[in-house]
C-alpha positions in Angstrom: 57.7 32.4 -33.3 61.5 32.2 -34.6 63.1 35.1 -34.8 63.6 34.7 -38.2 60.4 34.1 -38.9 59.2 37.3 -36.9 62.2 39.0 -39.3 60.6 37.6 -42.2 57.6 38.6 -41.7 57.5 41.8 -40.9 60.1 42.2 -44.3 56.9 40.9 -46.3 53.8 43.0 -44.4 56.8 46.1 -44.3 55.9 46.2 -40.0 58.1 48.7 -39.5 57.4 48.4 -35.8 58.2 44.6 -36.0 61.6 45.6 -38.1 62.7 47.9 -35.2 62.0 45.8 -32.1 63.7 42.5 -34.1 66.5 44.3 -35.5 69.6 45.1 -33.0 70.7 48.9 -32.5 74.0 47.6 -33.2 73.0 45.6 -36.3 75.5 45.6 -39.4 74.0 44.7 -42.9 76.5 43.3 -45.4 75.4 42.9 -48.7 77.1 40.9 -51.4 77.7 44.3 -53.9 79.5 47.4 -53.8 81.3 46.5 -50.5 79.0 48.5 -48.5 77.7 48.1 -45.2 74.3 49.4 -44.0 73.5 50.3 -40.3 69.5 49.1 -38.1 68.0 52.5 -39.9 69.2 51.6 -43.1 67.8 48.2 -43.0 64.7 49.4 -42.3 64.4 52.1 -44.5 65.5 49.6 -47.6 62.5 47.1 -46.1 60.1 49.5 -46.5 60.5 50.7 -49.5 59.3 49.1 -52.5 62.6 48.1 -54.0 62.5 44.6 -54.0 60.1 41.5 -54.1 61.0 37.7 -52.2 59.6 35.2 -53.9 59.0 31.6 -52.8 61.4 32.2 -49.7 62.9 29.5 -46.6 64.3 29.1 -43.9 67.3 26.5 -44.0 68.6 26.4 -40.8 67.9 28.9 -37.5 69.2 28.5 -33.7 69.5 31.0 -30.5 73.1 32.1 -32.6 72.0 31.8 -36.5 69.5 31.8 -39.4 69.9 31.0 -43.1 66.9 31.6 -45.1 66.8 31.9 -49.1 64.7 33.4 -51.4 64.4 34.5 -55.0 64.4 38.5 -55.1 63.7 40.3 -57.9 64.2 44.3 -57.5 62.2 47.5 -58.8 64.9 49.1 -60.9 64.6 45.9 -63.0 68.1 44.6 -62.3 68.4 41.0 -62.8 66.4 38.7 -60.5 68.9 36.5 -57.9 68.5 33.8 -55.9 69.9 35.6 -52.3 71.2 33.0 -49.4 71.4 35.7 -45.8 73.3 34.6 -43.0 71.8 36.4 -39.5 73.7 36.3 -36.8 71.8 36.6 -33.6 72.3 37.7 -30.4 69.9 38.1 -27.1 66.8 37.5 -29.7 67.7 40.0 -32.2 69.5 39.8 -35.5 72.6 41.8 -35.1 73.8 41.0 -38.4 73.1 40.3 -41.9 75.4 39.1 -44.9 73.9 38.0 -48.4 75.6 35.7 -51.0 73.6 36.1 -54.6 73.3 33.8 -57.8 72.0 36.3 -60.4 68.9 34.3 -62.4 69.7 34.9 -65.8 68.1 32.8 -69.0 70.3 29.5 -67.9 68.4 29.3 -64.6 64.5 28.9 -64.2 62.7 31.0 -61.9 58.9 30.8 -61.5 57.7 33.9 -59.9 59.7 37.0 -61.1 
């Protein structure tokens, strides 16, 4: 199984085993508000929780360096759904990095599952 798929995965059945072994010590989450970065515990303490849904997710590219997956998230607090492209870096079989780009889904956009 890809690493992003094993990533994946374990994000959807919140495997917080899975999460740990797949996620580097070293990893750096960058998401694409509040210019904040979040460290491996971070991660997957946000993953467990119940703060946001993926919807009708992909991956569109992976290799032994990369993965691009997108999905359409929608989020507890009831903040507007987005469509969320991540960039993974990886490195010796574990993503070591994570940077999101977002398209908030507002009335102009469809989105079936939110």
């Amino acid at each position: 199984m890809s690493v992003l798929t094993t990533l994946l995965e374990a994000i959807e059945s919140k495997d917080e085993k899975t999460l740990d072994e797949i996620i580097h010590d070293d990893y750096k989450f960058t998401p694409h508000v509040n210019n904040q970065t979040f460290s491996k515990s971070d991660m997957v303490s946000i993953c467990m929780s119940d703060s946001f849904t993926r919807n009708h997710g992909r991956i569109i590219y992976e290799n032994d360096e990369i993965g691009i997956d997108h999905a359409f998230v929608s989020f507890a607090n009831g903040s507007t759904p987005e469509a969320v492209m991540s960039v993974h870096t990886i490195q010796d079989g574990k993503i070591v990095s994570t940077e999101t780009g977002a398209t908030p889904i507002t009335d102009e956009y469809s989105f079936v599952g939110s």
